[in-house]
C-alpha positions as CSV (number, residue, x, y, z in Angstrom):
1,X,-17.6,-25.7,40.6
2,X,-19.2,-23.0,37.9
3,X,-17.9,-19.6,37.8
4,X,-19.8,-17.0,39.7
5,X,-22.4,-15.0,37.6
6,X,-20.5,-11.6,36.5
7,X,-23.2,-8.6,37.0
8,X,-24.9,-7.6,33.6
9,X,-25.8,-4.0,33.0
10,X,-29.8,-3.6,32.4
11,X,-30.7,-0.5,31.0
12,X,-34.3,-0.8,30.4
13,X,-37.2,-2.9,31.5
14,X,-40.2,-4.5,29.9
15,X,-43.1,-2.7,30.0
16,X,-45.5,-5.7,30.3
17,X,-44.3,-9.1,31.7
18,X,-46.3,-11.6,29.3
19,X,-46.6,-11.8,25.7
20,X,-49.1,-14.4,24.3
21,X,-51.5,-15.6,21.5
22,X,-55.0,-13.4,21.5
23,X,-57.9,-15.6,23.1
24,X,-56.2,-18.3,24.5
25,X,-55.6,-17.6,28.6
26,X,-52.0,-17.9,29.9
27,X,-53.0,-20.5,32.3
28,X,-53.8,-23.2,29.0
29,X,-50.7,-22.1,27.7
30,X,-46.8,-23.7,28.2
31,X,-44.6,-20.7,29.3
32,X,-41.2,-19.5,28.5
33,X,-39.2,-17.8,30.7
34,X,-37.6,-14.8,28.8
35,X,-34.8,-13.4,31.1
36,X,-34.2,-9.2,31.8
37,X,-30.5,-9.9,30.4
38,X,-32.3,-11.7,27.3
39,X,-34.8,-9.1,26.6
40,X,-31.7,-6.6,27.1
41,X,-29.5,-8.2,24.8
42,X,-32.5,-8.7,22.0
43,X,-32.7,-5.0,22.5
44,X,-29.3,-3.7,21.7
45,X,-28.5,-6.1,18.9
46,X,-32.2,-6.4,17.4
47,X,-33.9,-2.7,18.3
48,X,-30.6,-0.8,18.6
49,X,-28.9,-2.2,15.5
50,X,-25.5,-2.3,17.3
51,X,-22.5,-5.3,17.0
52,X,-21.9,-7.9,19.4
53,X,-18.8,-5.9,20.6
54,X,-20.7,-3.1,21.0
55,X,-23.7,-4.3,22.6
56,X,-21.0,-6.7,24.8
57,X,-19.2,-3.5,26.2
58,X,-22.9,-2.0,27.2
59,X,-24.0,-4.6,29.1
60,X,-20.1,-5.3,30.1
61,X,-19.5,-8.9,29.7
62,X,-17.4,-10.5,26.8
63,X,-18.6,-10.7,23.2
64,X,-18.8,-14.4,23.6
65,X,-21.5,-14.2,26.5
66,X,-23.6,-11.7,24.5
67,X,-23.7,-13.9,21.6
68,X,-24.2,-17.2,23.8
69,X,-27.2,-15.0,25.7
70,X,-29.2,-13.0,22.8
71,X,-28.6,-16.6,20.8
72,X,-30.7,-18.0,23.6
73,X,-33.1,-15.3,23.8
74,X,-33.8,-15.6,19.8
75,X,-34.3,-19.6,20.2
76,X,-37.1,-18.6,22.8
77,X,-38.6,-15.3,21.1
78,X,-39.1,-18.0,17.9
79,X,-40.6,-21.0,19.5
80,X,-42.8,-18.9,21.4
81,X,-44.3,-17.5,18.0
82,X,-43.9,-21.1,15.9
83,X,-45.3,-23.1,18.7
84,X,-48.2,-20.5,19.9
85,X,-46.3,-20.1,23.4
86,X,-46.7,-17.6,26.5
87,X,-43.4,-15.6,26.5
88,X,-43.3,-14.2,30.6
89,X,-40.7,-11.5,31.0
90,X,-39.2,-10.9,34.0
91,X,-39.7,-8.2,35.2
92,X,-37.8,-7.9,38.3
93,X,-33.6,-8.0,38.1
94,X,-32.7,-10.7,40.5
């Protein structure tokens, strides 16, 4: 059995829900889910400029999980731009 989920602190929210290439509609395009925790994580590391510790403590999980989860959201940030993807943000925390 997996370990329950711990709660991650969200402090901001995306203020669209798709990013995609110009001219091509979403619906012709593969999608890639980009979770609130991901865009969250990509904020405080990549926008904020702050460590992994740092950026851990905010969202309050363990340095490990914030590398594992903005790792993630990097891999899907970049194939999304190399491979001409839809990136969908979510946009409500579940």
């Amino acid at each position: 059995m997996a370990r329950p989920k711990k709660c991650r602190r969200i402090c901001s929210r995306a203020p669209y829900s798709c990013f995609k290439p110009n001219g091509v509609p979403t619906t012709e395009l593969p999608q890639v889910q980009l979770l609130a925790e991901e865009l969250e994580a990509l904020r405080l590391a990549d926008f904020e400029g702050l460590s992994q510790q740092d950026a851990a403590d905010q969202m309050m999980v363990s340095r490990q999980t914030f590398g594992n989860i903005v790792k993630q959201a990097r891999f899907k940030v970049s194939s999304c731009l190399i491979n001409g993807q839809a990136l969908m943000l979510q946009t409500e925390i579940e």
